[in-house]
PAZAPA-4460 file (N, C-alpha, C; in steps of 0.05 Angstrom, whole numbers, plus 32768, in hexadecimal, padded with zeros to 4 digits):
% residues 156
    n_x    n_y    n_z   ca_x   ca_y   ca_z    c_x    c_y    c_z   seq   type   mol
   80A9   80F4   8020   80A1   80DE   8031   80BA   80CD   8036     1      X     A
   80B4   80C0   8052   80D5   80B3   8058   80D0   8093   8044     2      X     A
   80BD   808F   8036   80B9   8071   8033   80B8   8077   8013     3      X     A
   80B2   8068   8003   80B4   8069   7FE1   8092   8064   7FE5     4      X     A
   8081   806A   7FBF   806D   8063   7FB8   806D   803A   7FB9     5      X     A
   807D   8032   7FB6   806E   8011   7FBA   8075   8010   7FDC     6      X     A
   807C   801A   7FEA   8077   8011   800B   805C   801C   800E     7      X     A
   8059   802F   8008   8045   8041   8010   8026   802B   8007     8      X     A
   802D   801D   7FF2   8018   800F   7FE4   801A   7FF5   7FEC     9      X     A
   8033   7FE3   7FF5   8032   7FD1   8006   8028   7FD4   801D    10      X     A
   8029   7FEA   802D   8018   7FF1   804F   7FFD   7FEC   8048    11      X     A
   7FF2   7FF9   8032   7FD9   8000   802E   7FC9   7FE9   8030    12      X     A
   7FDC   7FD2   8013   7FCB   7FB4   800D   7FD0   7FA7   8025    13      X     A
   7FDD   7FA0   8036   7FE7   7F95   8051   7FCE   7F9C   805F    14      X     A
   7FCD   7FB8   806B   7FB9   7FBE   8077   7F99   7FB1   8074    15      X     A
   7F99   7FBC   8052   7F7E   7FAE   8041   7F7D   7F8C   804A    16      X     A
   7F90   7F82   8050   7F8D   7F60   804A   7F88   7F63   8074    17      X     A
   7F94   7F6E   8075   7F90   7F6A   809C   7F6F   7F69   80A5    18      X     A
   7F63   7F82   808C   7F44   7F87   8098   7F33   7F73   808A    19      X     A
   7F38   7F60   807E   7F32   7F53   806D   7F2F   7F31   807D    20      X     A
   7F1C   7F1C   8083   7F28   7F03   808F   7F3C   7EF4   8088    21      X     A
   7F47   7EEA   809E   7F5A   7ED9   809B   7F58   7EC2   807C    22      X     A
   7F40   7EBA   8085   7F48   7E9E   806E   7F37   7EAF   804C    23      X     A
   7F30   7ECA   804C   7F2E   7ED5   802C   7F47   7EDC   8027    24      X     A
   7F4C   7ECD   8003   7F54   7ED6   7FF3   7F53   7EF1   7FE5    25      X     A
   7F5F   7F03   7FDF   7F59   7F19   7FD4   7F69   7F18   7FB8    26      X     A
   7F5E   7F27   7FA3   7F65   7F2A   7F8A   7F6D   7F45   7F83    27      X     A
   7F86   7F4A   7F7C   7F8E   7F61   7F77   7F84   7F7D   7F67    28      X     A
   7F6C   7F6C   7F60   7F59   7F82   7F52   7F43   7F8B   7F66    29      X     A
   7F42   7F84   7F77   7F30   7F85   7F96   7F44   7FA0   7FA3    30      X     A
   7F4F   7F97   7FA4   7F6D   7FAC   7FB5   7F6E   7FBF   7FA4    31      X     A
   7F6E   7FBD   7F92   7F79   7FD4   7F7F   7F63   7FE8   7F7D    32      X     A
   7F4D   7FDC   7F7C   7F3D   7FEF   7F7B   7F25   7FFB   7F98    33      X     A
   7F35   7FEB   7FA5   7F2A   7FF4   7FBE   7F44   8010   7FC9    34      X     A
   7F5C   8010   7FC4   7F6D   801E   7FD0   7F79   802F   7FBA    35      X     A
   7F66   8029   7FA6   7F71   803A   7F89   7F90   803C   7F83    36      X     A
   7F98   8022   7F82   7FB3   8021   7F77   7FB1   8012   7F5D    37      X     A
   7FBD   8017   7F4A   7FC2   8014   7F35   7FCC   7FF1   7F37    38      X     A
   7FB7   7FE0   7F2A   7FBB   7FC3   7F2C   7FD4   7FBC   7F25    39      X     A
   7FE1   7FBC   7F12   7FF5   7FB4   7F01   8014   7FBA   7F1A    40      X     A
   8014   7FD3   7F1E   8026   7FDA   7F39   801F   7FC6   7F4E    41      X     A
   8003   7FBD   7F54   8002   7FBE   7F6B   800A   7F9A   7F68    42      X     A
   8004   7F9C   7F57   800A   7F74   7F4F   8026   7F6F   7F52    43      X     A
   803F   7F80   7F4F   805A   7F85   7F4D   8060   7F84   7F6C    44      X     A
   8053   7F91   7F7A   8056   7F97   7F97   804C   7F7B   7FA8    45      X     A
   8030   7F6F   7FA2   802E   7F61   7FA9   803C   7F38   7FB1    46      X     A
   804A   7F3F   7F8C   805E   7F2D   7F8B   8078   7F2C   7F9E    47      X     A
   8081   7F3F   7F9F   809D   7F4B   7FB1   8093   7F46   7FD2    48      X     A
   8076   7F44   7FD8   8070   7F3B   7FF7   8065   7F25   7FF3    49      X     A
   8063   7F11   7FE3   805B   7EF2   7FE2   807C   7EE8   7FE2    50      X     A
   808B   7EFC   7FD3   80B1   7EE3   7FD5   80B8   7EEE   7FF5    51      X     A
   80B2   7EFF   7FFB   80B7   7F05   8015   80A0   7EF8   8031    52      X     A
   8095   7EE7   8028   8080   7ED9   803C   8072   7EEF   804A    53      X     A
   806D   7F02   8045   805A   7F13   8056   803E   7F16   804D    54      X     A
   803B   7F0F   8033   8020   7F02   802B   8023   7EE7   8012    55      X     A
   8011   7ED9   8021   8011   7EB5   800B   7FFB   7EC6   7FE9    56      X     A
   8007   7EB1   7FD9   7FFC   7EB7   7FC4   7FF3   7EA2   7FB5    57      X     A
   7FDA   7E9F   7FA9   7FCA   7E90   7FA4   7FBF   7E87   7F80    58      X     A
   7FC6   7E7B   7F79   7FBD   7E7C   7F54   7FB1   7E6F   7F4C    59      X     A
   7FA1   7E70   7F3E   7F88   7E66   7F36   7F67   7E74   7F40    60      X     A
   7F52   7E66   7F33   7F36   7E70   7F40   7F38   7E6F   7F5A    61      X     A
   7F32   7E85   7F6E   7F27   7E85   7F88   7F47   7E94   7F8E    62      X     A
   7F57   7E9A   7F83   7F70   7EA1   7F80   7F72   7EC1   7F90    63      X     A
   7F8B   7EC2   7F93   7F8D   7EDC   7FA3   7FA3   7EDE   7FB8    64      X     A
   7F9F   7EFA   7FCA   7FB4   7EF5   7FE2   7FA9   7EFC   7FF5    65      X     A
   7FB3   7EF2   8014   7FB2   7EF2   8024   7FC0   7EFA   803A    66      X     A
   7FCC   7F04   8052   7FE8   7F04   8063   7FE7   7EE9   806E    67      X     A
   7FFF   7EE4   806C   8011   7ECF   8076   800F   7EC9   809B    68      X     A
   800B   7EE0   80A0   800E   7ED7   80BC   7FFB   7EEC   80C7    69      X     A
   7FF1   7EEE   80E0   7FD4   7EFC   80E9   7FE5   7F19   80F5    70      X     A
   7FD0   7F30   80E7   7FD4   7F49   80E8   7FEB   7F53   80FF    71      X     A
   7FE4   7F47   810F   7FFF   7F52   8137   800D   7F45   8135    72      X     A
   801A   7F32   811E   8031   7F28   811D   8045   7F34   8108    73      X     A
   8038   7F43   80EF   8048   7F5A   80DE   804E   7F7A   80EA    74      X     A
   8064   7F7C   80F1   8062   7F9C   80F2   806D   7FAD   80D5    75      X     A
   806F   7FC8   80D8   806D   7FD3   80C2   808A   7FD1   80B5    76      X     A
   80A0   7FC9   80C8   80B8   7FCA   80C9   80B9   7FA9   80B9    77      X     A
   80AC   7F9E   80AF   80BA   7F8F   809D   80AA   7F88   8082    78      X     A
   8098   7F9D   8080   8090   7FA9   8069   80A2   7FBE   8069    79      X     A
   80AD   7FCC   8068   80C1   7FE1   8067   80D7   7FD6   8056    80      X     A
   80E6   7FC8   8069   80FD   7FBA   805E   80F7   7FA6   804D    81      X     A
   80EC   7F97   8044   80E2   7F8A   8032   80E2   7F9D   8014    82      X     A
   80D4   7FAD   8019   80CA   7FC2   7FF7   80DF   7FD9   8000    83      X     A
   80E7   7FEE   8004   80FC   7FFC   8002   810B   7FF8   8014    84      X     A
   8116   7FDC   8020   8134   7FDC   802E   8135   7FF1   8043    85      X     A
   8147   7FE8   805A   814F   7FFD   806D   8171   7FFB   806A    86      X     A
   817B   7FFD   8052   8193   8008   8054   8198   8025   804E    87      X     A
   8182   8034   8048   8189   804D   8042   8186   805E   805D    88      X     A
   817D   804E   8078   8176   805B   808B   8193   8069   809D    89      X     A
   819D   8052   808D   81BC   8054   80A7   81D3   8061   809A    90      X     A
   81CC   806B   807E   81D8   807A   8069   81D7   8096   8074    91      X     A
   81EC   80A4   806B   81EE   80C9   806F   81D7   80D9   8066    92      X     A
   81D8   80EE   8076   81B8   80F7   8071   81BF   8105   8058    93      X     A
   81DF   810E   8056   81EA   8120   803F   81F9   8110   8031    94      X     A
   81FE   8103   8031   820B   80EE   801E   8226   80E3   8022    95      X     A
   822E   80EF   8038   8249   80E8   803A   8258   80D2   8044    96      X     A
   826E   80C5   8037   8274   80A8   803B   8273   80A4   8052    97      X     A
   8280   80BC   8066   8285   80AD   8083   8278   80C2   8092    98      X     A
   8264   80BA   80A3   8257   80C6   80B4   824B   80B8   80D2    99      X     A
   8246   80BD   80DC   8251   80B2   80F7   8247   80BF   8112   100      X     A
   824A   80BC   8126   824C   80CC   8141   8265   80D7   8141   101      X     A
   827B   80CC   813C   8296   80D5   8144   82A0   80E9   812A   102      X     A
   8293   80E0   8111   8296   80F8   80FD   8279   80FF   80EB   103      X     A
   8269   810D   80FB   8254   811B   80F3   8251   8123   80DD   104      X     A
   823B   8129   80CA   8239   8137   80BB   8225   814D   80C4   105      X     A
   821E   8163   80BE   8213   817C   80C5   81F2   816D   80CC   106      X     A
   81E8   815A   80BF   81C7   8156   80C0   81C8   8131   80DE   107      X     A
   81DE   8131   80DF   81EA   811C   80EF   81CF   810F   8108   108      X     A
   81D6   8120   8116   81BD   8120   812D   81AA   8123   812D   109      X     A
   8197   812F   8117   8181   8136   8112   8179   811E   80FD   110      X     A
   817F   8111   80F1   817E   80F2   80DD   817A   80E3   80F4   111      X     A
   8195   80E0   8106   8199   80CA   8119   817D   80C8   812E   112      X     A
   8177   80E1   812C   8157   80D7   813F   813E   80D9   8134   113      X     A
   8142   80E1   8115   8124   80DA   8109   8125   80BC   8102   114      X     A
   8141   80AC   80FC   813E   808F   80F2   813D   8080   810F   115      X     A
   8146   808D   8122   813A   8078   813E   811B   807F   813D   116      X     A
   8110   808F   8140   80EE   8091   8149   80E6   8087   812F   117      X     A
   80EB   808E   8114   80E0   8077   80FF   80DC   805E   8108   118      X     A
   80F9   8051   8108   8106   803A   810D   80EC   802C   8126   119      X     A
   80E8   8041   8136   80DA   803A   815A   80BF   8032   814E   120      X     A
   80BA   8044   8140   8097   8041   8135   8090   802C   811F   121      X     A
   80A2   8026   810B   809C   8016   80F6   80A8   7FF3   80FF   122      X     A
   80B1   7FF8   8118   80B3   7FD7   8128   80A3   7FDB   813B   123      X     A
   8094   7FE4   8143   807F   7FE4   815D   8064   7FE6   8152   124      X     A
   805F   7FF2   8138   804B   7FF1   812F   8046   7FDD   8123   125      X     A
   802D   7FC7   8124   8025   7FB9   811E   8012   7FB7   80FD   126      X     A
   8012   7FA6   80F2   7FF5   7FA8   80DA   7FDF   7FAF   80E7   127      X     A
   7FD4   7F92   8101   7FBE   7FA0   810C   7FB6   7FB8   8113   128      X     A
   7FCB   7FC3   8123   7FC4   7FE5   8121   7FC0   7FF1   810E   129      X     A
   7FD2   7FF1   80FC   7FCD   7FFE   80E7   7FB9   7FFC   80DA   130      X     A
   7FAA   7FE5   80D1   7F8B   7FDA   80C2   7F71   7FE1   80D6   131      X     A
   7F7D   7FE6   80EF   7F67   7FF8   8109   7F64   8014   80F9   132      X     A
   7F7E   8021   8100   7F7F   803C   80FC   7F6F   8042   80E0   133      X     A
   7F77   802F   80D0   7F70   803B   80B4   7F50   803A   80A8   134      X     A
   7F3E   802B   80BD   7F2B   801D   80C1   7F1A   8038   80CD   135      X     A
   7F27   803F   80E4   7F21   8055   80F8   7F1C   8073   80DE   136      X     A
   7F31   8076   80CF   7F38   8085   80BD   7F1E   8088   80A7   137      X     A
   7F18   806E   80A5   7F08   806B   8086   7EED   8071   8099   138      X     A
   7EE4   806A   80A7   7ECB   8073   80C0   7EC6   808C   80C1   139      X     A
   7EDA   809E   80CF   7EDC   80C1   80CB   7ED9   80C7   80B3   140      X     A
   7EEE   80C3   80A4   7EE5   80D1   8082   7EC0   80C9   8077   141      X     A
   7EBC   80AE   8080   7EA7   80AF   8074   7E87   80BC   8080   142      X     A
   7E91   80C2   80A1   7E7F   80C8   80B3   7E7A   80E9   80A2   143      X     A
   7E93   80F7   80A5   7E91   8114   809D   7E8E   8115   8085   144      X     A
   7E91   8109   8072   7E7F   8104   8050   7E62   8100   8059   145      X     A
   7E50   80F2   8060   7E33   80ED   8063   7E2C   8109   8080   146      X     A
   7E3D   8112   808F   7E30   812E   809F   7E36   8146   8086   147      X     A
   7E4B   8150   807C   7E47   8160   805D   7E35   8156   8047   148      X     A
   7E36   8141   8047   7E1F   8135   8031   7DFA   8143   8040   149      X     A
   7DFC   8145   805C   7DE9   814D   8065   7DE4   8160   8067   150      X     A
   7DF5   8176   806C   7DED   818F   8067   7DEA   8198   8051   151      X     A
   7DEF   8192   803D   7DF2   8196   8017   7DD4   8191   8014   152      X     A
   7DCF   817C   8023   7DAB   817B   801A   7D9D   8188   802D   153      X     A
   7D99   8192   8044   7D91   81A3   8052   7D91   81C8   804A   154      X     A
   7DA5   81BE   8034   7DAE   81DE   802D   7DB7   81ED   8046   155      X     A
   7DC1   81DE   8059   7DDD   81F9   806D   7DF3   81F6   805B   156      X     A
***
């Protein structure tokens, strides 16, 4: 995967807080066990996007988190850089100190245009989309669970 396990789990809770209203608090044991991430991780993750203002954080009873700013104003591109940095993007695909247009390395051009169409998609893509899509997602999975759930009792 081009992204690490805590981006992957920052998209997820982001998403989770997008489908969620604006003015609820959510409690990390809500998230955690709605997207089955491991609370303790996910409490680590969630801290690192409260210092980064992409979600406010709340302590005490009624306590919890929220996003900072409404879903079509986060794109995925700064949840990205936030939890695993985009300095590794502009790094050698093979490691080598100097790499370049003018001194290539063998994987040169083929890096150079998977980190632009990354790069294109994870700043154009929005939270809201993404908490659509994933919304859209949880709909199908659950549509074709209850049509198999129906044939199981029909006996086809």
């Amino acid at each position: 995967m081009l992204y690490s396990r805590p981006c992957e789990y920052a998209i997820r809770t982001m998403a989770y807080l997008a489908r969620v209203s604006p003015d609820k608090r959510v409690q990390v044991q809500e998230i955690a066990a709605s997207e089955g991430i491991p609370a303790p991780f996910l409490a680590k993750v969630l801290q690192q996007l409260a210092r980064s203002n992409l979600v406010n954080s709340f302590k005490g009873p009624g306590g919890g988190f929220s996003l900072n700013r409404p879903p079509s104003a986060i794109n995925l591109y700064e949840i990205f850089r936030v939890v695993d940095g985009v300095e590794d993007l502009d790094r050698c695909a093979v490691g080598l100190a100097e790499c370049n247009d003018f001194a290539p390395c063998p994987l040169h051009d083929t890096w150079k245009s998977v980190r632009v169409h990354l790069l294109q998609y994870l700043k154009k893509t929005t939270l809201k989309e993404m908490a659509s899509a994933v919304e859209g997602k949880k709909e199908l999975v659950g549509k074709g669970r209850r049509q198999y759930r129906k044939k199981e009792m029909s006996g086809v």
